[in-house]
MISE-496904 format. One record per atom (N, C-alpha, C): x, y, z. Coordinates in steps of 0.02 Angstrom, whole numbers, padded with zeros to 5 digits, always signed. Layout:
<drenmars>
XYZ
...
</drenmars>
This chain:
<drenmars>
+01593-01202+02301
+01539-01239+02334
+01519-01202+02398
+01466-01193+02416
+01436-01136+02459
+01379-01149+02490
+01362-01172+02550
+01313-01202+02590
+01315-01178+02644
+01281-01164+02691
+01256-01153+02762
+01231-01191+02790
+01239-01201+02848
+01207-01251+02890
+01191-01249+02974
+01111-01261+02965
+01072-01252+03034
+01103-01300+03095
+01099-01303+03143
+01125-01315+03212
+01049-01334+03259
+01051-01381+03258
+00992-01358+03321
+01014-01406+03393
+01022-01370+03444
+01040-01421+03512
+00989-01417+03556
+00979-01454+03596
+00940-01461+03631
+00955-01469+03711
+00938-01422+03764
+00963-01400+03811
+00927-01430+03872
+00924-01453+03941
+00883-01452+03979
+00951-01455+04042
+00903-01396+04061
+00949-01377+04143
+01007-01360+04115
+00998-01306+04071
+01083-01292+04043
+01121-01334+04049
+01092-01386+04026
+01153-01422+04003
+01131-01481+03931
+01172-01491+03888
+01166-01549+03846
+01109-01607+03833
+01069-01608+03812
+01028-01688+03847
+01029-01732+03799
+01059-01777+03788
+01066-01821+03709
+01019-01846+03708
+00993-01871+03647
+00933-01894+03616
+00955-01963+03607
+00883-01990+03644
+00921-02097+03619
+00863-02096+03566
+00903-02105+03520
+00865-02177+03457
+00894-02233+03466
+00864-02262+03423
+00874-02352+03395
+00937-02356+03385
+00982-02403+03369
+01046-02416+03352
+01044-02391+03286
+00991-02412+03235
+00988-02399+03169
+00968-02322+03149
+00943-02301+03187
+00899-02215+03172
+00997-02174+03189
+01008-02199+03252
+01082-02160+03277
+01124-02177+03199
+01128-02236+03181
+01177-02252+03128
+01154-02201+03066
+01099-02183+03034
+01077-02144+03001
+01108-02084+03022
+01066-02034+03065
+01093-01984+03119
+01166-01967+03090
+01186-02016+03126
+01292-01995+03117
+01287-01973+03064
+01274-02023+03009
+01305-02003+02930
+01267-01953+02900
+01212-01929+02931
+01202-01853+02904
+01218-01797+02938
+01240-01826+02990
+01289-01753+03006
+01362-01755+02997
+01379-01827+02976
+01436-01783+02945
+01453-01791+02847
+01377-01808+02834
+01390-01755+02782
+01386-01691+02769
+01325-01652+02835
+01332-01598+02845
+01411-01560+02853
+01436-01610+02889
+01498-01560+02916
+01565-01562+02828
+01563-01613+02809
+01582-01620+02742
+01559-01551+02691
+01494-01552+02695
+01472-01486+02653
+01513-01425+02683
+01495-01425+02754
+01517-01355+02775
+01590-01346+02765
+01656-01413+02794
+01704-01391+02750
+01748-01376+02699
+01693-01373+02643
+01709-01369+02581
+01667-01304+02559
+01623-01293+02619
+01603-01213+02594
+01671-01143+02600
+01611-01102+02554
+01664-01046+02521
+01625-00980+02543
+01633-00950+02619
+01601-00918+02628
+01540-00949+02680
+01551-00995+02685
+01491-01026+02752
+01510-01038+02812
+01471-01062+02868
+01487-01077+02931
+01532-01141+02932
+01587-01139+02961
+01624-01196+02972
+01660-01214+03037
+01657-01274+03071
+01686-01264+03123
+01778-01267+03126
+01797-01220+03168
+01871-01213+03153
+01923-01246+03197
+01899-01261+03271
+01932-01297+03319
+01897-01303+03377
+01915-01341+03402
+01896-01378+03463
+01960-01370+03525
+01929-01383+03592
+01967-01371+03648
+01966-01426+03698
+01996-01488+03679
+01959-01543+03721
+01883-01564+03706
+01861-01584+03780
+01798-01584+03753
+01725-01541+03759
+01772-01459+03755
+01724-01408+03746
+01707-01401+03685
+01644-01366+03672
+01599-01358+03620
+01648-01315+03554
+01640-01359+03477
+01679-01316+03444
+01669-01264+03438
+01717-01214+03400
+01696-01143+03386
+01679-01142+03321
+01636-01113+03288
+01624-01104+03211
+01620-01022+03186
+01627-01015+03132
+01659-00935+03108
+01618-00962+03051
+01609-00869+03036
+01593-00892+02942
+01652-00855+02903
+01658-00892+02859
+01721-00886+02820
+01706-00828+02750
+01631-00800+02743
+01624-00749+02706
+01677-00693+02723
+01716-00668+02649
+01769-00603+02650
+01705-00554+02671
+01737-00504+02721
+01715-00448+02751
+01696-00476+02824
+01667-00548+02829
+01638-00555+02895
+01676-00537+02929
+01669-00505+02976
+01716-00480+03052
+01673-00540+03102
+01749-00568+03112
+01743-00616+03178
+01766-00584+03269
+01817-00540+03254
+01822-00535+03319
+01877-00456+03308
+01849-00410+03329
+01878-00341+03331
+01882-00299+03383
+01929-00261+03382
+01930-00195+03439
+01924-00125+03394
+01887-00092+03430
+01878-00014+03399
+01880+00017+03473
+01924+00067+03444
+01918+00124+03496
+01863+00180+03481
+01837+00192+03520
+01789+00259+03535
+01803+00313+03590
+01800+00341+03526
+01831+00421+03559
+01795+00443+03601
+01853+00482+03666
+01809+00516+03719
+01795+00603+03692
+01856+00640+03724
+01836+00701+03720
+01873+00740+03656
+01833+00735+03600
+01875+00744+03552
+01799+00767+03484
+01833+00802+03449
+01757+00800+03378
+01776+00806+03322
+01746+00777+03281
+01674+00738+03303
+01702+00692+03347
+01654+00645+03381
+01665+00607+03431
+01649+00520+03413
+01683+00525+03345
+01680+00453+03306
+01745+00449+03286
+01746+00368+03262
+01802+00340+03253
+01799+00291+03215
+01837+00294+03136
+01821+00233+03080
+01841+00198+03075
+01920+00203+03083
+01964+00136+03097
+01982+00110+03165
+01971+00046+03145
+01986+00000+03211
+02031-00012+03229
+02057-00031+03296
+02109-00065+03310
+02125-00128+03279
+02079-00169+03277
+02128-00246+03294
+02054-00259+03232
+02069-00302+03190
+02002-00319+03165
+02052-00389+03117
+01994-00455+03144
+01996-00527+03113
+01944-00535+03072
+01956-00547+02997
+01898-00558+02965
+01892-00660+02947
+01830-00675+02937
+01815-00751+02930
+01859-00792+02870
+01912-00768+02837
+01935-00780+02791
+02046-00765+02827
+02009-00751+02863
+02091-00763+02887
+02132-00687+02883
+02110-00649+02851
+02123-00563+02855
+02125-00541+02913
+02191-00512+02936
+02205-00463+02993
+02251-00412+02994
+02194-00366+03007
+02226-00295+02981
+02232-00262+03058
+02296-00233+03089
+02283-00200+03153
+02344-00111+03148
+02316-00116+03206
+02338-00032+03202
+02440-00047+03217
+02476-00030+03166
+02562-00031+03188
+02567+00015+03231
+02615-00008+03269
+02635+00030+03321
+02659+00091+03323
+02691+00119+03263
+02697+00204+03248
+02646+00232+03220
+02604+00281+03246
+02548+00323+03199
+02598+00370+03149
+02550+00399+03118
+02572+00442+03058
+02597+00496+03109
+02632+00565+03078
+02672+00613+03096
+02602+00644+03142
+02554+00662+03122
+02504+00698+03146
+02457+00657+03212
+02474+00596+03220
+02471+00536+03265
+02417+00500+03251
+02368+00496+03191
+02333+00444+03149
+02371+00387+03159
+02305+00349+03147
+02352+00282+03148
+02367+00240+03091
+02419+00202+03094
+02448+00162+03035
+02418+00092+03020
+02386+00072+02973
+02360+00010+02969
+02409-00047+02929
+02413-00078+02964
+02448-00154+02932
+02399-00217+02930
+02431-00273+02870
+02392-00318+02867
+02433-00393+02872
+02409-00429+02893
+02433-00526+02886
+02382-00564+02851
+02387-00619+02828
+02349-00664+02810
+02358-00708+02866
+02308-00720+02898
+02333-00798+02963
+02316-00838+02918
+02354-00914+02941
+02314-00991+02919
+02274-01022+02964
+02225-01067+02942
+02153-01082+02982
+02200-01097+03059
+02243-01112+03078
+02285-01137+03134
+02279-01072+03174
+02317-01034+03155
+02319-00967+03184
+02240-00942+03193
+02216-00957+03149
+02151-00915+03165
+02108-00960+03232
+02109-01012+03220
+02083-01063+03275
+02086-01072+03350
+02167-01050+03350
+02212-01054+03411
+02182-00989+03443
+02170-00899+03422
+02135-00859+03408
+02070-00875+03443
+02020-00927+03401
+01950-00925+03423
+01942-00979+03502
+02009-01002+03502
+02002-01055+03567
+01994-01013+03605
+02036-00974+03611
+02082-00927+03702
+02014-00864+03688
+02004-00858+03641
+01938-00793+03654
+01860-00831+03695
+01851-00867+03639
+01778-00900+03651
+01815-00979+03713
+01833-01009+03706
+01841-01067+03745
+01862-01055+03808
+01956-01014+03811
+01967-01004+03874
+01964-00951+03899
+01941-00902+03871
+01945-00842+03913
+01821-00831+03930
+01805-00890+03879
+01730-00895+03907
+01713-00817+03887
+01715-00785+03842
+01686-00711+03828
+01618-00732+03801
+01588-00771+03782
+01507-00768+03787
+01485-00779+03818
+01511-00815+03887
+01489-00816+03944
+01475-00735+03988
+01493-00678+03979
+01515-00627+03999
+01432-00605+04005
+01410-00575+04052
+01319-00537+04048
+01330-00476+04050
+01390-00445+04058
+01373-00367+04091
+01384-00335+04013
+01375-00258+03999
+01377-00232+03938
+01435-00191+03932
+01465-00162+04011
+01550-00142+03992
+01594-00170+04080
+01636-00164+04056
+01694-00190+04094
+01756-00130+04098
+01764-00123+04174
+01816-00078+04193
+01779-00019+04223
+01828+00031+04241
+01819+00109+04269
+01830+00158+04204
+01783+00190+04172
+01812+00239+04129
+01830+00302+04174
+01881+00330+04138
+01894+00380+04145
+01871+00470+04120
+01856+00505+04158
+01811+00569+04127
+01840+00586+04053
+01813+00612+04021
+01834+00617+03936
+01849+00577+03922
+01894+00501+03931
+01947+00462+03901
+01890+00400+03854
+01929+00381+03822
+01863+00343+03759
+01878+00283+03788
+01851+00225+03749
+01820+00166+03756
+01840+00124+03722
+01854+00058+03742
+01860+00011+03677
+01838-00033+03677
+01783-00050+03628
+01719-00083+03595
+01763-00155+03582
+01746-00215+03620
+01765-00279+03593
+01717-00318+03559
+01706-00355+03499
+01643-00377+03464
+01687-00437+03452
+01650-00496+03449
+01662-00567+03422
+01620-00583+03400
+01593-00631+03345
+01527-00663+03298
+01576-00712+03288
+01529-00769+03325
+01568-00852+03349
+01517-00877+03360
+01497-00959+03333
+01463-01008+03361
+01400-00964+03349
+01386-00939+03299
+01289-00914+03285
+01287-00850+03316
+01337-00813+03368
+01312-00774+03404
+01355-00720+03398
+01316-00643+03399
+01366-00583+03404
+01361-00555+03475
+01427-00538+03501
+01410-00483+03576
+01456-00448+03560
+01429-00365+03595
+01491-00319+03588
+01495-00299+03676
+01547-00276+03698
+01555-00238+03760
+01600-00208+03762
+01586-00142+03791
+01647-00111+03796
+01695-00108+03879
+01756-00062+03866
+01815-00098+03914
+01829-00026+03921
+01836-00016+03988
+01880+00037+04025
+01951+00032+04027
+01959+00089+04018
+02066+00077+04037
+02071+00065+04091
+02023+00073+04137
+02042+00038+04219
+01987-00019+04238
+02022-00075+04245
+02000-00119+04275
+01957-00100+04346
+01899-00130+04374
+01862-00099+04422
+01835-00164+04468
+01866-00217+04451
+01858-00280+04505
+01900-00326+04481
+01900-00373+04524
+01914-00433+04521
+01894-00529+04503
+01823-00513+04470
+01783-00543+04468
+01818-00579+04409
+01805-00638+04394
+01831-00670+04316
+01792-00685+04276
+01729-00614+04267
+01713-00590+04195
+01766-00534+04185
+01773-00502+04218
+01842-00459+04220
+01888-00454+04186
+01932-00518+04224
+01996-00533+04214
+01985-00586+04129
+01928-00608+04115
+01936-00625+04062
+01926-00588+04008
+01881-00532+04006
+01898-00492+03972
+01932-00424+03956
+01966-00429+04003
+02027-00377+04000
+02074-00439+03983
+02084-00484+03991
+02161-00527+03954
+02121-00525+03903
+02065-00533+03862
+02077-00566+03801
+02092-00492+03775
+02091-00415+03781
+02091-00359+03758
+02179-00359+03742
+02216-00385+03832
+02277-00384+03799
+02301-00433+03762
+02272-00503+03754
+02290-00547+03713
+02279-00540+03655
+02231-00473+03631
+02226-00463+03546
+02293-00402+03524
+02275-00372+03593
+02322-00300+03559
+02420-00352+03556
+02419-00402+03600
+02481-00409+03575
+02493-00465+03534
+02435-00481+03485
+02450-00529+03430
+02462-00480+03364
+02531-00492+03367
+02548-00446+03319
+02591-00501+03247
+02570-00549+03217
+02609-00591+03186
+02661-00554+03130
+02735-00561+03130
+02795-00566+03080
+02765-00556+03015
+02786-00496+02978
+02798-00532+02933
+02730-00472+02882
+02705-00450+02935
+02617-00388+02913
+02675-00353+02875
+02601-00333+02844
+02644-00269+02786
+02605-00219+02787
+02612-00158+02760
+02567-00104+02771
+02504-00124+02725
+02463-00095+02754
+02381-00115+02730
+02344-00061+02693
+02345-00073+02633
+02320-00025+02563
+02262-00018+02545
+02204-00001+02577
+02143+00014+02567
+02126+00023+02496
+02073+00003+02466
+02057+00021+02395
+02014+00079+02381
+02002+00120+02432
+01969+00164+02439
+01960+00204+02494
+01930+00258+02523
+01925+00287+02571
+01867+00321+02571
+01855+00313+02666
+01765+00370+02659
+01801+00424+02693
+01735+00485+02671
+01775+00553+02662
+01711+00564+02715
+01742+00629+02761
+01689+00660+02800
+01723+00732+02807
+01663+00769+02810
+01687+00851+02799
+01617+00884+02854
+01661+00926+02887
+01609+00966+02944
+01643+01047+02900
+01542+01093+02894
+01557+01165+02858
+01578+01171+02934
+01631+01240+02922
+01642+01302+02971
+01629+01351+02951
+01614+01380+02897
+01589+01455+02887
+01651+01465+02830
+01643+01535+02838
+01698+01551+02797
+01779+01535+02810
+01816+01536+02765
+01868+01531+02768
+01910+01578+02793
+01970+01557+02854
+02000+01616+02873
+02057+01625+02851
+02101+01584+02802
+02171+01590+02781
+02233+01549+02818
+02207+01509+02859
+02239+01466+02916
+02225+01405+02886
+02180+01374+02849
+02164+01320+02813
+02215+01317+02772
+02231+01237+02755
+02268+01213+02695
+02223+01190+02638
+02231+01208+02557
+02197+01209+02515
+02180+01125+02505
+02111+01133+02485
+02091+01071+02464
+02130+01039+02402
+02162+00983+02408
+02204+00957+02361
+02155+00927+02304
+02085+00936+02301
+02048+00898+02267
+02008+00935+02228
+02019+00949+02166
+01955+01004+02133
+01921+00957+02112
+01898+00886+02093
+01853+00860+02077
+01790+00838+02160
+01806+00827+02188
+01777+00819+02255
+01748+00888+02284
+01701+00897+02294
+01654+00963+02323
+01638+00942+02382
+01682+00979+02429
+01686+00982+02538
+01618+00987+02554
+01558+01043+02490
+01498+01051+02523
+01449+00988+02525
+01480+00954+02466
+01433+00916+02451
+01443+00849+02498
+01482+00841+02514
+01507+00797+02562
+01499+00795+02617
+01500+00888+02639
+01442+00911+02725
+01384+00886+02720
+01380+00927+02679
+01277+00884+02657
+01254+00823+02681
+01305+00773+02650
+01280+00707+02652
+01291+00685+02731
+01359+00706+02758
+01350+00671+02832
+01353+00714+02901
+01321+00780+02865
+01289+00824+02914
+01244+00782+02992
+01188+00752+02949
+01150+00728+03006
+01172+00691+03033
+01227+00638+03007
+01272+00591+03044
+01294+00603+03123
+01355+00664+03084
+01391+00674+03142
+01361+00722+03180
+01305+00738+03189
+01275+00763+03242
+01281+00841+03268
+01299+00874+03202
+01320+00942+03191
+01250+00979+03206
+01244+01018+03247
+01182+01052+03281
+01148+01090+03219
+01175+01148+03196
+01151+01178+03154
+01203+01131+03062
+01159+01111+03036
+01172+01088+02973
+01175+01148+02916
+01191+01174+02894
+01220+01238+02839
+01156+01186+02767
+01189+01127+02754
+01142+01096+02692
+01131+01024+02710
+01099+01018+02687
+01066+00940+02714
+01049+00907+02625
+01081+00820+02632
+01075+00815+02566
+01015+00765+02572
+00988+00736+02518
+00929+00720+02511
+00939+00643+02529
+01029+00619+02538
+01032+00524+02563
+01085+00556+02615
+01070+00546+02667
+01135+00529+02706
+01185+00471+02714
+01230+00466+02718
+01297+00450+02703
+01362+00470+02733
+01416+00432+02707
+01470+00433+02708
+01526+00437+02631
+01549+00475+02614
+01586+00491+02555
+01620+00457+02531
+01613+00399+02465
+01682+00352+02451
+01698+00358+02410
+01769+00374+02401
+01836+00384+02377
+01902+00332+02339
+01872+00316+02283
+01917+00260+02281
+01975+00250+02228
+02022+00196+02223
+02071+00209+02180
+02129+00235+02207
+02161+00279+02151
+02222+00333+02156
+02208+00383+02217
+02133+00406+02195
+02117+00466+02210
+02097+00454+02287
+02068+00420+02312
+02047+00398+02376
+02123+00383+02422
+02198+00361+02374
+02260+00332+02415
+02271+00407+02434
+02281+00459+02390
+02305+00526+02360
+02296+00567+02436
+02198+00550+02437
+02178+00610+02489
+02198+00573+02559
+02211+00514+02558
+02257+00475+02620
+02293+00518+02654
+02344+00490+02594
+02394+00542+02608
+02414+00613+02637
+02386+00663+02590
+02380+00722+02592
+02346+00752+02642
+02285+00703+02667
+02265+00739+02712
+02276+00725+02783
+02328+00664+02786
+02348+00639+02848
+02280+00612+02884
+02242+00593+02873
+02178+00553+02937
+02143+00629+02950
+02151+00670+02950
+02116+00714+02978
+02154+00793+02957
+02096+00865+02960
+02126+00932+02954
+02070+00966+02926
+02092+01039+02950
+02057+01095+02923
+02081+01125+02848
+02021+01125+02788
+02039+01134+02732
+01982+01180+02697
+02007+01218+02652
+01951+01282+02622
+01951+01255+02554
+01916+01269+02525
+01883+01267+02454
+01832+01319+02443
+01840+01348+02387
+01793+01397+02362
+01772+01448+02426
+01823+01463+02440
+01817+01519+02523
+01786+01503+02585
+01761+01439+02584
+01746+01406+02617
+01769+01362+02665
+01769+01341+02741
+01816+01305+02781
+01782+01232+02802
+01821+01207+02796
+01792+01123+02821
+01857+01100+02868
+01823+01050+02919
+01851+01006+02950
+01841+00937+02912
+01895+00923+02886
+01884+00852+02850
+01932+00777+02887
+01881+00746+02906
+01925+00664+02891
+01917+00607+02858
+01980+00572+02850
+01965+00529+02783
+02007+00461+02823
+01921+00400+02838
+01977+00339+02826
+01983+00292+02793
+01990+00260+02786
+02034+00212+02766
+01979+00144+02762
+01966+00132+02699
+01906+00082+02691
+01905+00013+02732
+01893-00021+02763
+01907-00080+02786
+01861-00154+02733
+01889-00188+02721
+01850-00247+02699
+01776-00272+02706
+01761-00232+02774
+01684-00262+02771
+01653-00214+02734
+01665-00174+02746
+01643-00091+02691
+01636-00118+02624
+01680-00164+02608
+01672-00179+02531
+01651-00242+02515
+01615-00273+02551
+01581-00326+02561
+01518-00341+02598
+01485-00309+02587
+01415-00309+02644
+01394-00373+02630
+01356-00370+02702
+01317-00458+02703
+01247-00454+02643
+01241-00514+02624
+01173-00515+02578
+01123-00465+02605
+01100-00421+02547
+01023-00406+02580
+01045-00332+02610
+01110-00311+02617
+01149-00274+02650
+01178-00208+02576
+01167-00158+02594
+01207-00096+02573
+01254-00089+02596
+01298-00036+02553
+01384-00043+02591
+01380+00016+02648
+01418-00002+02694
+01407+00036+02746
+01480+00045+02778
+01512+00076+02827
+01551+00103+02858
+01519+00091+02930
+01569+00039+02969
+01567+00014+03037
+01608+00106+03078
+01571+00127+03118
+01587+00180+03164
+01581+00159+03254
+01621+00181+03267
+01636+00179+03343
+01605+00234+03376
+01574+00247+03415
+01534+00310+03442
+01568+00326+03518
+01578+00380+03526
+01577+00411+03601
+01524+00367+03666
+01476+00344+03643
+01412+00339+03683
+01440+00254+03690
+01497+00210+03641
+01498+00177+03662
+01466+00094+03632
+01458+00124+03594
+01397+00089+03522
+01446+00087+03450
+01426+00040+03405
+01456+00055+03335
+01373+00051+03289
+01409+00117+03251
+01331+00120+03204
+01370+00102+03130
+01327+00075+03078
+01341+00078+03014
+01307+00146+02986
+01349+00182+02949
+01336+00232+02897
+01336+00219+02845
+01307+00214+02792
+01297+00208+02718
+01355+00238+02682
+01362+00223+02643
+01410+00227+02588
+01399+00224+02522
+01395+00301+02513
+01393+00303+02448
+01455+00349+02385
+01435+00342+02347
+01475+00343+02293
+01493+00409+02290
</drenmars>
């Protein structure tokens, strides 16, 4: 059963203004909103409200698999390309939480694990973000002191109808309590780490490959003779912002990899490395599909959520 449902409030002087009807129009009133709210919690994939904080305004999430409710991505500073596919911390509307484990791989990629929360956990979650720590209350677009080269980390929540992203310096730069609230809720995500995660098995992977010219003998061989490095430059040449493009393909994109073969080049290629094929040298990285990737919103192509240097997340297409 699968329904959505409109909201409309009515505000004066920022604040609340209740509407008087009749005793009889109010008695009506009630019982259609909460058959509204009846529909919504029995939707599968719709807006529902998840908890309340006293008598602050509830929070509502949509419970569609892939929706991202509330995530951290890091964005890379001085480093290239100067993108980044997997996220830190990412809550999807269905109770999915996948975050980065605390040991990276040997090469220092990072390790993804996953939990299932229950609506409790997830609620308790949407209180202390949206209720007490007030992050939609927040106006400014980043928070903290960055540091020269050092990257960024992109906080996004989609709560109560509304998306904001901002990003966060590793150094705090006042004292103000837009601040302090969103630097605690940064450390209040990175240390919700619930018992019990298991490693997190992507069903696929996007592939990205930068040409270098020829091959110098310092490369490790491409483990993949069905997969072509050129054809894969091609496609996300214009992406990553490679000055001179060698081939340019006719869709730009992102490379997906799925199955055996997508776990395989995981593996093998560790998150990232320099690899030759057909005498040829590529810089290739490969991550790790995330759920919204494999779930786009209606109306929506599959795409790959990216973290940018500049501080921004772009979607890249995804193709086959």
């Amino acid at each position: 059963m699968s329904h959505r449902t409109t909201e409309v409030t009515v505000h004066q002087a920022g604040r609340r203004r209740p509407l008087k009807r009749p005793f009889g129009q109010a008695i009506i009133v009630a019982l259609g909103l909460a058959a509204l709210a009846a529909l919504a919690a029995c939707s599968n994939g719709g807006v529902v409200v998840v908890g309340c904080n006293g008598g602050a305004a509830c929070v509502r999430r949509d419970t569609a698999a892939g929706q991202i409710v509330i995530q951290l991505f890091d964005a890379p500073g001085f480093i290239y390309p100067s993108v980044n596919g997997v996220p830190e911390w990412t809550l999807y509307g269905d109770g999915t939480l996948i975050f980065q484990h605390a040991t990276p791989t040997a090469s220092g990629q990072p390790t993804l694990v996953s939990a299932q929360l229950t609506s409790a956990q997830v609620t308790h979650i949407l209180d202390v973000v949206v209720n007490q720590r007030h992050f939609f209350a927040s106006n400014q677009p980043s928070y903290g002191r960055r540091i020269p080269d050092a990257g960024l980390t992109l906080l996004y929540v989609s709560a109560n109808g509304q998306q904001k992203l901002v990003s966060v310096a590793g150094v705090a730069s006042g004292a103000d309590a837009q601040t302090q609230n969103v630097f605690a809720i940064v450390q209040y995500l990175r240390g919700y780490a619930p018992a019990g995660a298991q490693p997190y098995t992507p069903t696929g992977v996007a592939l990205l490959a930068i040409a270098r010219g020829q091959a110098t003998g310092g490369e490790a061989v491409w483990p993949s003779g069905d997969i072509a490095l050129a054809t894969v430059a091609s496609r996300a040449c214009s992406l990553i912002g490679v000055s001179v493009c060698i081939a340019k393909a006719s869709q730009s994109g992102v490379s997906a990899v799925t199955g055996a073969a997508g776990a395989d080049l995981l593996r093998l290629a560790d998150g990232r490395g320099f690899f030759a094929q057909d005498g040829e040298s590529y810089f290739v990285t490969v991550w790790p599909l995330m759920p919204d990737a494999l779930h786009p919103q209606p109306g929506q192509s599959a795409a790959v959520r990216v973290a940018k240097a500049s501080g921004s997340i772009a979607s890249w297409p995804l193709l086959g």
